[in-house]
N, C-alpha and C positions, 0 to 999 in steps of 0.2 A: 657771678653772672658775667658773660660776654655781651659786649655790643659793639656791634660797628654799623657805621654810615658807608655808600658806595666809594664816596670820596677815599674811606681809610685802606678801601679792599687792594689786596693785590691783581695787578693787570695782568688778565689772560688773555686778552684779545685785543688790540689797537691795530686797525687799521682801514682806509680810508672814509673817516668819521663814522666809526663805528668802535666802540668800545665796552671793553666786559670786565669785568670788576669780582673776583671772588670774594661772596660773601662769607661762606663757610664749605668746607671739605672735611668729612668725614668718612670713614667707611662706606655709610646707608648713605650718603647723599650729597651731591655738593649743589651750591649754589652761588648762581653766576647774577648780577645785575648789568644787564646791558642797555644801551644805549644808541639808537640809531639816528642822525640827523638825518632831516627831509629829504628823500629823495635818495638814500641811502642802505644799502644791503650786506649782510649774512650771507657769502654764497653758500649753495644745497652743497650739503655734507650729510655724511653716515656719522650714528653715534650706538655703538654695542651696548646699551642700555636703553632704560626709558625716559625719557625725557616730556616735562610740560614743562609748560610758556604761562605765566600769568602775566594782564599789560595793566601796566599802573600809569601809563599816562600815555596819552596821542591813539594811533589808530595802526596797527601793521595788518601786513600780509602774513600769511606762516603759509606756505609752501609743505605738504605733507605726504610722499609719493606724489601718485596721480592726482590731489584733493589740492585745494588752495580755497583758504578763508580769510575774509577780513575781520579782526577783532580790534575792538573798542577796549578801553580801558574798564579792568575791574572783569574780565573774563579769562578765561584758564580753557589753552589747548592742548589735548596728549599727543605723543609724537610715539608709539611703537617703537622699541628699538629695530635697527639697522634698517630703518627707510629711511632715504633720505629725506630735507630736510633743510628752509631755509626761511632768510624773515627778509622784509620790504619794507621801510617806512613810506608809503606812498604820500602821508598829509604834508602839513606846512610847518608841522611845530615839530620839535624832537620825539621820540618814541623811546617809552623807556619799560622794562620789562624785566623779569627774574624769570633766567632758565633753570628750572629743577631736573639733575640729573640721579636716578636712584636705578642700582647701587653705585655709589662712583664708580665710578671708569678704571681702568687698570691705566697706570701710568707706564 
């Protein structure tokens, strides 16, 4: 059995208080836990696969093409691949979330 916490993940993304943590990378799927402090952004990017957002604490934006939603913790958004694609923590507390990517990405 594997387990890891975000803390043990390795860093895929750090940068201006925004930070991404892989959970797991497989074949079928990787999994990212990020983190966005208040007031804080993911700029819109393309990703050649598909991709959801589950939010396990605070409040973001997800930016979806033309569509943009606010999701509350304990909800899951899909992302089509190659549209672009972005998140916002607009509240006061950090925002923390697990990007599911399937099938990984070609490195």
């Amino acid at each position: 059995m594997n387990h890891l916490t975000p803390s043990q993940g390795k860093t895929v993304y750090e940068k201006d208080s925004v930070c991404g943590k892989m959970l797991m990378s497989k074949p079928e799927t990787d999994v990212v836990h990020m983190e966005l402090d208040p007031g804080k952004s993911l700029p819109v990017h393309t990703t050649p696969v598909e991709v959801f957002f589950y939010v396990l604490q605070g409040t973001v934006q997800i930016e979806i093409g033309e569509e943009e939603i606010t999701a509350d913790a304990d909800t899951l958004v899909e992302s089509p691949k190659d549209i672009p694609h972005g998140l916002h923590n607009p509240g006061i507390e950090p925002c923390r979330l697990l990007v599911v990517k399937t099938p990984r990405p070609e490195k």
